[in-house]
C-alpha positions as CSV (number, residue, x, y, z in Angstrom):
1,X,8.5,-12.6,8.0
2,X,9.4,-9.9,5.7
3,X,10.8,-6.5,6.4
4,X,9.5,-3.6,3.8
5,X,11.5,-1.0,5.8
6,X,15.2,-3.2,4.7
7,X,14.4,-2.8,1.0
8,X,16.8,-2.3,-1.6
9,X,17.6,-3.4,-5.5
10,X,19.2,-6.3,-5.5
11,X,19.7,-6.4,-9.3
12,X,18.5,-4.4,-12.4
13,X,17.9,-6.1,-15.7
14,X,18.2,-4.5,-18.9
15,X,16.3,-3.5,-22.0
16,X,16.0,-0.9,-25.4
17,X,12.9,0.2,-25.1
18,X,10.2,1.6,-22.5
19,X,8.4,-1.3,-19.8
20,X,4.7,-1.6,-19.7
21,X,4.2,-4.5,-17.2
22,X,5.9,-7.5,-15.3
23,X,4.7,-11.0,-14.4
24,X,7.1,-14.0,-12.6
25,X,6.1,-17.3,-13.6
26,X,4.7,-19.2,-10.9
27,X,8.1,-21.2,-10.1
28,X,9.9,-18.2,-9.8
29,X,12.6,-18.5,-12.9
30,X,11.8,-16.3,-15.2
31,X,10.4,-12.3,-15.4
32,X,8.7,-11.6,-18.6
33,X,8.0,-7.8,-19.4
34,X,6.0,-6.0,-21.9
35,X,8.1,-2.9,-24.4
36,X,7.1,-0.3,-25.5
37,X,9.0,-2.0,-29.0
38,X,6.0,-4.1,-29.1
39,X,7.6,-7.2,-27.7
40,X,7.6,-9.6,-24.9
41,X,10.7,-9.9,-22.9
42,X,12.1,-12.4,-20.7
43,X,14.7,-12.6,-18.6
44,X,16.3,-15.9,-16.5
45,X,16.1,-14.5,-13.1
46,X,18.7,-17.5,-11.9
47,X,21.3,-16.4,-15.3
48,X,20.0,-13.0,-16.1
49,X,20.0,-14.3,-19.9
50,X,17.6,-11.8,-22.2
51,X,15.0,-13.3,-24.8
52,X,13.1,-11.4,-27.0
53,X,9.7,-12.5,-27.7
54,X,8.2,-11.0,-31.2
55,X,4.9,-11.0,-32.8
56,X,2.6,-8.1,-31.6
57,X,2.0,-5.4,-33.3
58,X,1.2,-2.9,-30.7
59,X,2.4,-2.4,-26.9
60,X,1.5,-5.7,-24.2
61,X,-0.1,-4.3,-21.6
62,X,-1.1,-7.4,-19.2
63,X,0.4,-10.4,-18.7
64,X,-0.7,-13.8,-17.3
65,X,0.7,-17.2,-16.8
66,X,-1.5,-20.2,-17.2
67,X,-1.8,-22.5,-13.6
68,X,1.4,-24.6,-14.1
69,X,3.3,-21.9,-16.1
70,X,4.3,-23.4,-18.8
71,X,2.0,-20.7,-21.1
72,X,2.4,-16.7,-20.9
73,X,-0.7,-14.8,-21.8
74,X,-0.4,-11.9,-23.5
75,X,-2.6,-9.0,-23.7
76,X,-1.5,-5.8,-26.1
77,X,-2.8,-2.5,-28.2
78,X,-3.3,-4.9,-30.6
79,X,-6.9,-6.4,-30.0
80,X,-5.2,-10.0,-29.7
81,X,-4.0,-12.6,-27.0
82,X,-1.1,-14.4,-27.5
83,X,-0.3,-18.1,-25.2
84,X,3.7,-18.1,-25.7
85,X,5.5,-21.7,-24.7
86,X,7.2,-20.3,-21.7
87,X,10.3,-22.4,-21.6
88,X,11.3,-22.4,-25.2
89,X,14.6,-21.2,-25.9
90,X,12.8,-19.0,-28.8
91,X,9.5,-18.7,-27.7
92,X,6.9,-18.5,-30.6
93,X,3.0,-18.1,-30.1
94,X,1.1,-21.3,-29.8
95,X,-1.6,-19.6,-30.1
96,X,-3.6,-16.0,-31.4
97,X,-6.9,-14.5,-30.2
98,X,-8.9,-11.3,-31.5
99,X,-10.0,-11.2,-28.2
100,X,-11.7,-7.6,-27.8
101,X,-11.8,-4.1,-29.9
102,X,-8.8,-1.8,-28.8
103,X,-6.2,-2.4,-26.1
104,X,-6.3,-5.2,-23.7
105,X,-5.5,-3.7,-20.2
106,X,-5.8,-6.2,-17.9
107,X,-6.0,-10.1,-17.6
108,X,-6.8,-12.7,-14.2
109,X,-6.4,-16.3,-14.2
110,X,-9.0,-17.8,-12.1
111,X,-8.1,-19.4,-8.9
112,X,-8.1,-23.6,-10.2
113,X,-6.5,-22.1,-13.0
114,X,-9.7,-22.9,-16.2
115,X,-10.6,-19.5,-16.9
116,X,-8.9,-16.1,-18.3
117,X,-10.6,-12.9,-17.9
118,X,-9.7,-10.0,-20.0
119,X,-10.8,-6.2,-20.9
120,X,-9.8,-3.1,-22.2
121,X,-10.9,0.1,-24.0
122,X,-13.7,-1.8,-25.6
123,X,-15.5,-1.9,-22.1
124,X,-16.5,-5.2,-21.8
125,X,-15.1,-8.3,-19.4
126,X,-14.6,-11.7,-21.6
127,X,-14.0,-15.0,-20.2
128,X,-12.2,-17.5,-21.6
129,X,-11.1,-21.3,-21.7
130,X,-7.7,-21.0,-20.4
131,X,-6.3,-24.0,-22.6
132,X,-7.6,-23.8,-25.4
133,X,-8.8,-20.0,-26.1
134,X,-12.4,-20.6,-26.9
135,X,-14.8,-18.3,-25.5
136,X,-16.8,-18.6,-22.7
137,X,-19.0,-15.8,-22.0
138,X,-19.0,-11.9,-21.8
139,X,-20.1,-9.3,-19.0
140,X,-21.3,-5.5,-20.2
141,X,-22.0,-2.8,-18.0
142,X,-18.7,-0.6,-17.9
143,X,-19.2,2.7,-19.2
144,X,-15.6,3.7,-19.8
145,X,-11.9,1.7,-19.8
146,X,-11.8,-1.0,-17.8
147,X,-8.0,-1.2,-15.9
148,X,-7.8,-4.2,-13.7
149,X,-9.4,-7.5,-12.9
150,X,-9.0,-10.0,-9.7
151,X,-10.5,-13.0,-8.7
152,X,-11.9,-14.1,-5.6
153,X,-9.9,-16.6,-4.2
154,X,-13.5,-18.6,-4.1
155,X,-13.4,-18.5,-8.0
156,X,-17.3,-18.0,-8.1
157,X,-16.5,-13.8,-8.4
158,X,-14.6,-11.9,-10.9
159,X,-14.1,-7.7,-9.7
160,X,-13.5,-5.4,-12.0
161,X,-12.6,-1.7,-12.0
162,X,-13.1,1.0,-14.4
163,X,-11.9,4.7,-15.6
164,X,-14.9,6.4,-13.1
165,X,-13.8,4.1,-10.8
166,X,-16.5,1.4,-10.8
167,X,-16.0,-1.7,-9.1
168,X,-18.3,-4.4,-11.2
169,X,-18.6,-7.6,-8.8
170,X,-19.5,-10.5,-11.3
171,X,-20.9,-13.8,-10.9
172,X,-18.5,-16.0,-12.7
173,X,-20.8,-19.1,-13.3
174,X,-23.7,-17.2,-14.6
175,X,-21.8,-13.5,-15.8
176,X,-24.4,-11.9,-14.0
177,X,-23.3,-8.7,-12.0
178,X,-24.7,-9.3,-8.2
179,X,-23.0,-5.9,-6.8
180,X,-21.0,-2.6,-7.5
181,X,-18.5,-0.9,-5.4
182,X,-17.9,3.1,-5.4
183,X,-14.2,3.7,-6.0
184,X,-15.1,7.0,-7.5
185,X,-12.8,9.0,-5.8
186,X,-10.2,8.1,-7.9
187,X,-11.8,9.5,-10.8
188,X,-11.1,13.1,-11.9
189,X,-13.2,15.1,-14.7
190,X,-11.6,18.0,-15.9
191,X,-13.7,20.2,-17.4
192,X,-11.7,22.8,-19.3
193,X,-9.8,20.0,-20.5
194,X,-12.6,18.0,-21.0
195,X,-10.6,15.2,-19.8
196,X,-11.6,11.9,-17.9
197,X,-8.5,11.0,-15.5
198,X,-7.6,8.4,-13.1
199,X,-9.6,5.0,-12.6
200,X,-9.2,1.9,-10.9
201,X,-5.8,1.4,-11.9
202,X,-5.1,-2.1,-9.5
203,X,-7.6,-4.8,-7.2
204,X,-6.0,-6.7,-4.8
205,X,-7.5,-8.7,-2.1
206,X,-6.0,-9.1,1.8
207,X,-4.4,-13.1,2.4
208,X,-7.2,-13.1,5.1
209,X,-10.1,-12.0,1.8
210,X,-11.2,-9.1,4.1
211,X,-10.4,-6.2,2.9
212,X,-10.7,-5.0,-1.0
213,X,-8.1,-2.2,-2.2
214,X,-8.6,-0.4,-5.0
215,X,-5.7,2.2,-6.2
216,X,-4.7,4.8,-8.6
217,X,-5.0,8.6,-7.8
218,X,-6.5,11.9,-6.8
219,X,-6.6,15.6,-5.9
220,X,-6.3,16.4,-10.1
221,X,-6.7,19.6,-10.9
222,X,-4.7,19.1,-13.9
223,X,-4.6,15.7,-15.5
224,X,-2.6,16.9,-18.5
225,X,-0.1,18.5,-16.6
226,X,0.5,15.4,-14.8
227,X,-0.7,16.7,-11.2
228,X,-2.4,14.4,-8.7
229,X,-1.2,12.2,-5.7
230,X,-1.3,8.6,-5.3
231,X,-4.6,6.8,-3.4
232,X,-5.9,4.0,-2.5
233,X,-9.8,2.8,-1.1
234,X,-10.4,0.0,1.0
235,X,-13.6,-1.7,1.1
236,X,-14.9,-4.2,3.5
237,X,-15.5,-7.3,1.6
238,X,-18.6,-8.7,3.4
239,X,-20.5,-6.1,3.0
240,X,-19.0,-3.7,0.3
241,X,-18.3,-0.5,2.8
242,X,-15.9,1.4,2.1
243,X,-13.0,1.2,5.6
244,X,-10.6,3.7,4.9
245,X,-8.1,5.2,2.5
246,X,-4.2,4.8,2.4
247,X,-2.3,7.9,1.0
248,X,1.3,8.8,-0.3
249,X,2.0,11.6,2.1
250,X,2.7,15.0,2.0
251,X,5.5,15.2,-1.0
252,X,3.8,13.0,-3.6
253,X,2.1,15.3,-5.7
254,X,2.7,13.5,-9.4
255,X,2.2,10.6,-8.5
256,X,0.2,7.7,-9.8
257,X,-0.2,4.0,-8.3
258,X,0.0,1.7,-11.0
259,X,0.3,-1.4,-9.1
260,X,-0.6,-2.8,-6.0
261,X,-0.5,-6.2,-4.2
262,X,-1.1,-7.6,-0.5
263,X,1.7,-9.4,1.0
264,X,0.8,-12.2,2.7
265,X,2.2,-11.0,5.9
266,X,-0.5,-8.4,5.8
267,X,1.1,-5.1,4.5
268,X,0.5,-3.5,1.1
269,X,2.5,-2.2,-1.6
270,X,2.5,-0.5,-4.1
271,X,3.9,1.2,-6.8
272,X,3.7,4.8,-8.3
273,X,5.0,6.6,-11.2
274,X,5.5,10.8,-11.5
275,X,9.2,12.0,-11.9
276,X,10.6,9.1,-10.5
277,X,9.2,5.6,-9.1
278,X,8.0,5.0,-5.4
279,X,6.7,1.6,-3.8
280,X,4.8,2.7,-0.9
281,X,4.1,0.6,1.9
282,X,1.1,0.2,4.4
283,X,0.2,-1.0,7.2
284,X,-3.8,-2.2,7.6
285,X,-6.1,0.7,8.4
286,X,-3.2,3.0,8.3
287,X,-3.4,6.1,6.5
288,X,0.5,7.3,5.7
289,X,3.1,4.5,4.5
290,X,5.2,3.0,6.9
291,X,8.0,3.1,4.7
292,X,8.6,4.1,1.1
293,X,11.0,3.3,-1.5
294,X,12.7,5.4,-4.4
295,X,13.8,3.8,-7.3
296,X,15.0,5.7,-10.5
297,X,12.3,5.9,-12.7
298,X,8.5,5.4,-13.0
299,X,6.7,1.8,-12.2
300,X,4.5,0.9,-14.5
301,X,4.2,-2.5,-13.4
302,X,5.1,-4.5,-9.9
303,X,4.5,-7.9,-9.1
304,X,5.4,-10.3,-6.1
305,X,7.5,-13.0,-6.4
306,X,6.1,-16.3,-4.9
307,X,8.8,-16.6,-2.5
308,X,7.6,-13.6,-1.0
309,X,11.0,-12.5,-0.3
310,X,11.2,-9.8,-3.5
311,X,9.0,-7.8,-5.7
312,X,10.3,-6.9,-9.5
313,X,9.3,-3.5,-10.7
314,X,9.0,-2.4,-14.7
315,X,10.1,1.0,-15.3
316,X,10.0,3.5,-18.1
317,X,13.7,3.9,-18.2
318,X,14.0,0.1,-19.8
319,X,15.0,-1.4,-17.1
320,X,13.1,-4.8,-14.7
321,X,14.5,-4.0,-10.6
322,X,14.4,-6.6,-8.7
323,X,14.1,-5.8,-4.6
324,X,14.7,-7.5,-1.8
325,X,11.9,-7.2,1.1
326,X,14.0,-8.1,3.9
């Protein structure tokens, strides 16, 4: 079993411009990022070797890989998906999507590995064939951003969470939306500033599929001056209640959770950006972390690698950290 409380970076990998996200291919080789320069970025976890991957014309937001890894998905500011040949020495897009109106801020691969989700600004949830990139169907009900997307490991339900922290449970076969969770908590309206803030910033689902969390922030009386402290709701997932709330403590107060994932040995994690970046770490129906972790600059994207030995963070300062779990 792991050991969240011996953390540490094991190695830091290096680019020019600002990180958006992270995904590691299911095999574990490679960590591709998205820049604030626009590009895709990979990096040879084995070699550390850099290649950059050109072609969209605003910021990728959301990454994906398809089942056997062998195609990146990318999401960006752009409106468009890209499927890049993941091995390639120069990878080149097999394939571009208009896929919504406005950015693209989140994507999910469904459990047997057919079917893309995606959303974005434009506030609606669009399946697609994950192959070939023809359309399946659409969901509408979101009022404002939509931020994440997970599957149920059961592939018949697609969750998806929103800037008023909406939690839209879909019916995947049929797009039909059977129940909505109440993350709201993690919204903030600021009227002076006239400001929405917050949202459901990152699903993830317990190895055991019993508990739902949902992350992002609170307690923000002033979203533009970057004041608010990282949160997360749990919700049972039989029956949709909410079970508790993890918090960041008592010295986080800029602090926003980005990304979140269950560990299959039952903790979660998850990642923050203020000042500086934090993975904080829970234990179930636990309100403080057990442990927490600072790293140099703010996450603005974590993910687990399969051998569930590490996580890689992507900061703002350029730079992919890789850390050990112990």
């Amino acid at each position: 079993m792991s050991d969240p409380r011996k953390a540490s970076t094991t190695k830091e990998l290096e680019h020019t411009a600002p990180l958006t996200c992270c995904a590691i291919d299911p095999k574990g080789r490679w960590i591709f990022a998205g820049s604030e320069d626009r590009n895709v970025v990979r990096w040879d976890l084995s070699s550390g070797k850099k290649t950059v991957l050109a072609g969209h014309d605003s910021w990728p937001l959301a990454l994906e890989f398809t089942a056997d890894g062998s195609f990146l998905i990318s999401g960006a500011g752009d409106d468009h998906l890209f499927w890049w040949p993941s091995g390639d020495d120069e990878p080149k897009p097999a394939r571009k999507l208009k896929a919504h109106e406005g950015w693209i801020r989140s994507l999910a691969l469904s459990p047997d590995g057919k079917i893309l989700a995606s959303a974005g600004n434009d506030r609606v949830v669009r399946l697609w064939n994950a192959s070939e990139g023809t359309a399946i169907r659409e969901m509408k009900g979101h009022q404002r951003h939509i931020y994440s997307l997970l599957w149920h490991p059961s592939g018949s339900h697609l969750l998806s969470g929103d800037l008023d922290g909406k939690i839209m449970q879909w019916d995947a076969a049929s797009g039909n939306l059977t129940r909505t969770l109440d993350a709201s908590a993690l919204h903030t309206y600021q009227e002076g500033q006239m400001v929405h803030y917050g949202g459901v910033r990152a699903l993830t689902l317990s190895a055991d599929g019993k508990l739902l969390a949902a992350a992002g922030h609170y307690k923000s009386p002033n979203p533009m001056g970057n004041v608010q402290e990282p949160l997360v709701v749990c919700f049972n997932w039989e029956d949709g209640k909410e079970s508790g709330r993890h918090t960041g403590g008592d010295d986080l107060k800029n602090h926003t959770i980005y990304s979140a994932r269950y560990h299959a040995d039952g903790w979660l994690c998850a990642a923050t950006g203020g000042n500086d970046g934090i993975l904080l770490f829970w234990n179930r129906g636990v309100a403080k972390p057990f442990f927490s972790l600072k790293l140099p600059s703010v996450i603005r994207g974590m993910v687990l690698h399969p051998d569930g030995k590490q996580l890689a963070a992507a900061h703002y300062d350029s730079k992919v950290r890789i850390v050990s779990l112990g």
